[in-house]
C-alpha positions in Angstrom: 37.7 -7.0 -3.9 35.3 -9.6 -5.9 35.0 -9.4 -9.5 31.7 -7.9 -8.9 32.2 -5.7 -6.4 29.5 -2.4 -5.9 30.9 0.9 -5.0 29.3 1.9 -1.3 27.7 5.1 -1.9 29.0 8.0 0.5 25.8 9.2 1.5 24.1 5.4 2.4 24.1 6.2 6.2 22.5 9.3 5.5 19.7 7.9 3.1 19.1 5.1 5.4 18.9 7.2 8.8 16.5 9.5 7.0 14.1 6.5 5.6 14.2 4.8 9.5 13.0 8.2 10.5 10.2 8.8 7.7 9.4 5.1 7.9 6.3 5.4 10.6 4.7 8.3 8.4 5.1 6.4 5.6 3.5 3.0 7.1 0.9 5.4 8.3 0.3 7.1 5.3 -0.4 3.8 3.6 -2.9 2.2 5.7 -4.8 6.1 5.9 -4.1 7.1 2.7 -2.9 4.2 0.3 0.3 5.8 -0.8 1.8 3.4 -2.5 -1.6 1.3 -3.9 -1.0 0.6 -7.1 -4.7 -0.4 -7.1 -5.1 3.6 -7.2 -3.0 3.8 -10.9 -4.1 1.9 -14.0 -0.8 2.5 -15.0 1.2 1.6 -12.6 -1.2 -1.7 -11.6 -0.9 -3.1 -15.6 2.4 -2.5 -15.6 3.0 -4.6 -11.7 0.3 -7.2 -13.2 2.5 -7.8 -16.7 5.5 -8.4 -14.4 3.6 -10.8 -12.8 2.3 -12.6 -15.6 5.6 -12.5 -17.7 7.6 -13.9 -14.2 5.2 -16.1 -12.4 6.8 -19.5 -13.3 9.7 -18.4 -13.7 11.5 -18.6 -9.9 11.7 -16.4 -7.2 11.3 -12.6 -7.2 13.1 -10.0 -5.8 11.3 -6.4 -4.3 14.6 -4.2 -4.0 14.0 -1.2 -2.0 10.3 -2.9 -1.1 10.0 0.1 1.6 6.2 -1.2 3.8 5.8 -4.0 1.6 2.9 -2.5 -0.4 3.8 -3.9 -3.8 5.4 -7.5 -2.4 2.3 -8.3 -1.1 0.5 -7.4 -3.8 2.3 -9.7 -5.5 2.4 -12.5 -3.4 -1.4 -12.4 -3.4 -1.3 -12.7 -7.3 0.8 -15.7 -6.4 4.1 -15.1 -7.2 7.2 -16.4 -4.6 8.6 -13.0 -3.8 10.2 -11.2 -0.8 11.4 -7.8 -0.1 14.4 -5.8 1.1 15.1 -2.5 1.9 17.7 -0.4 3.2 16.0 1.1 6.2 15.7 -1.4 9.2 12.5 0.4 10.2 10.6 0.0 6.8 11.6 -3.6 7.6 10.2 -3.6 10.8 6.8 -2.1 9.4 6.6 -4.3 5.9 6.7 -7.3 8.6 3.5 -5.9 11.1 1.8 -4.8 8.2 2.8 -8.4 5.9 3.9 -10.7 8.4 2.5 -13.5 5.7 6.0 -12.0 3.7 9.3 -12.1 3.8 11.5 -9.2 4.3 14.9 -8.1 5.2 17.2 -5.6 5.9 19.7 -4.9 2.7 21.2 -1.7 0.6 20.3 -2.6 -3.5 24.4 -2.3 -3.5 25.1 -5.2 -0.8 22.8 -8.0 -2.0 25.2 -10.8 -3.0 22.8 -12.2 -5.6 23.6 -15.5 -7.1 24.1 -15.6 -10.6 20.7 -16.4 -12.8 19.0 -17.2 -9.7 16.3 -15.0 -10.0 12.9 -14.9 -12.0 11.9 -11.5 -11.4 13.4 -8.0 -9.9 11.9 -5.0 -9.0 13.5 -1.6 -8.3 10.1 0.0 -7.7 10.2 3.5 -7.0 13.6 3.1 -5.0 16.5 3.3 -7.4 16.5 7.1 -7.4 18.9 7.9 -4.4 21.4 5.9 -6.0 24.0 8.1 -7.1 24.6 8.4 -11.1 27.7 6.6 -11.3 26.7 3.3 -9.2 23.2 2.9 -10.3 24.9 1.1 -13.6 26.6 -1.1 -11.3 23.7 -2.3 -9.4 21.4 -2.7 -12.6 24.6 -5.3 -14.0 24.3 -7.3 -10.8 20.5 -7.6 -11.3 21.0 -8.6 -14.9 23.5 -11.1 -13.5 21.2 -12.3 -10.9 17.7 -12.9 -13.4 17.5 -16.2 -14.9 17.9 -16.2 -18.7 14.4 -14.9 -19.6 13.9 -13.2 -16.5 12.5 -9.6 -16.0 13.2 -6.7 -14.2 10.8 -3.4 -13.8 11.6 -0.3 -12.3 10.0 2.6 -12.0 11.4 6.3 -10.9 11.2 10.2 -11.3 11.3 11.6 -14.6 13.1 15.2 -15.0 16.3 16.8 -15.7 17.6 18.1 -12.1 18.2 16.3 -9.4 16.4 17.0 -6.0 17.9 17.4 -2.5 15.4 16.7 -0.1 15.6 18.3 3.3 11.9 16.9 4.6 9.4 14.3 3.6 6.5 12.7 4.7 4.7 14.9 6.8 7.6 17.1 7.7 10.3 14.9 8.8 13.8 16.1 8.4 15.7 14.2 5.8 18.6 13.9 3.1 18.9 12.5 0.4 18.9 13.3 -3.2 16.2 12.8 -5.7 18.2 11.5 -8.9 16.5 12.2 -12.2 16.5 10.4 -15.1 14.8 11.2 -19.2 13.5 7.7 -20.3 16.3 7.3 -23.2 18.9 8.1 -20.9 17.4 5.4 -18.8 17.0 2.8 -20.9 20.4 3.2 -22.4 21.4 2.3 -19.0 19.2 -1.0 -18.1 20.5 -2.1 -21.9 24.2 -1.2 -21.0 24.2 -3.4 -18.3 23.1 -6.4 -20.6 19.2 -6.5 -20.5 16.9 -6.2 -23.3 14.2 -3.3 -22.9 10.5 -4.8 -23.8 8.3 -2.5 -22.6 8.7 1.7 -21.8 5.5 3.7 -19.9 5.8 8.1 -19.9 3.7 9.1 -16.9 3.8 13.0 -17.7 2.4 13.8 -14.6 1.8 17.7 -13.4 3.6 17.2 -10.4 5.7 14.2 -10.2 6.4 12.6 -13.9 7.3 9.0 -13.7 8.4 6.7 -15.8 8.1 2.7 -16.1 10.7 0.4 -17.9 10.2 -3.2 -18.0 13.2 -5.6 -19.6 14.4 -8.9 -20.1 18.0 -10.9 -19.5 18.0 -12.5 -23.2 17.5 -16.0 -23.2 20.8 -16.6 -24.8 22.6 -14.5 -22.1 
């Protein structure tokens, strides 16, 4: 076992099956519907155009869980050298038709093998929620060890108290997975415990689907 070893979890072949199988709707749904435009969410596009700013010269960036590809070619197009992984070979397959000016690969946020401060930038956009409670920690330390001193790293994910355990998605197609919720100070006292420095928190208290945004920063010192 390496020194920095993430715990697999026990439902990853579950979580990935299901996203191959959503993964058409989903492509679908973006081109027809723009799910997953940031362009749609002032929010959510000042918060993606920050990262970019703050990031931009500082080396490569990192899309973990980049599903279609929505959000790493927005980014590429603001400039930034960024590619994309995701768990699901058939969001890969998609993000590549739709993106083919990108780069993308298959890979779980807990199998990355991320060289230490070799990163400028990571994002866990909307795709850290299915990791279970006790291995997201782990996977936020390997992206603190992997940014650059001065580096960033935004997420963004479900706000709420109870998980979910989704059965369907996306039109109707039968999943699982779980939907893991998290209250912004629990949150944040995890991106801090695993050594970065919180600069920036965003509440979306949505009706429906409450969100919330944390941008932070591997100290300069680190």
């Amino acid at each position: 076992m390496c020194a920095h070893h993430i715990d697999r979890p026990a439902d990853l072949d579950a979580v990935r099956e299901s996203y191959d199988r959503v993964a058409d709707n989903y492509a679908r749904m973006v081109v027809t519907d723009g799910l997953g435009d940031i362009r749609r969410y002032p929010w959510l596009k000042a918060s993606i155009d920050v990262f970019a700013d703050t990031v931009r010269e500082l080396g490569p960036v990192l899309d973990v869980g980049c599903g279609p590809g929505t959000v790493t070619a927005y980014l590429a197009e603001r400039g930034l050298d960024v590619s994309g992984v995701d768990l699901s070979p058939r969001m890969i397959e998609n993000a590549r038709r739709l993106h083919p000016e990108c780069r993308f690969r298959v890979a779980s946020a807990t199998d990355l093998d991320l060289g230490e401060a070799s990163l400028g930038g990571v994002l866990g956009w909307w795709s850290l929620f299915n990791l279970p409670r006790d291995i997201l920690p782990q996977v936020l330390a390997g992206f603190a060890r992997a940014l650059k001193p001065g580096g960033h790293f935004i997420t963004g994910t479900h706000a709420g108290d109870v998980d979910v355990v989704r059965t369907e998605a996306y039109g109707g197609v039968p999943v699982r997975w779980t939907t893991h919720k998290w209250q912004l100070e629990q949150f944040v006292d995890l991106i801090e415990q695993a050594g970065l420095r919180t600069v920036a928190e965003l509440r979306l208290p949505a009706a429906e689907r409450p969100g919330l945004v944390v941008m932070a920063q591997r100290p300069a010192d680190a």
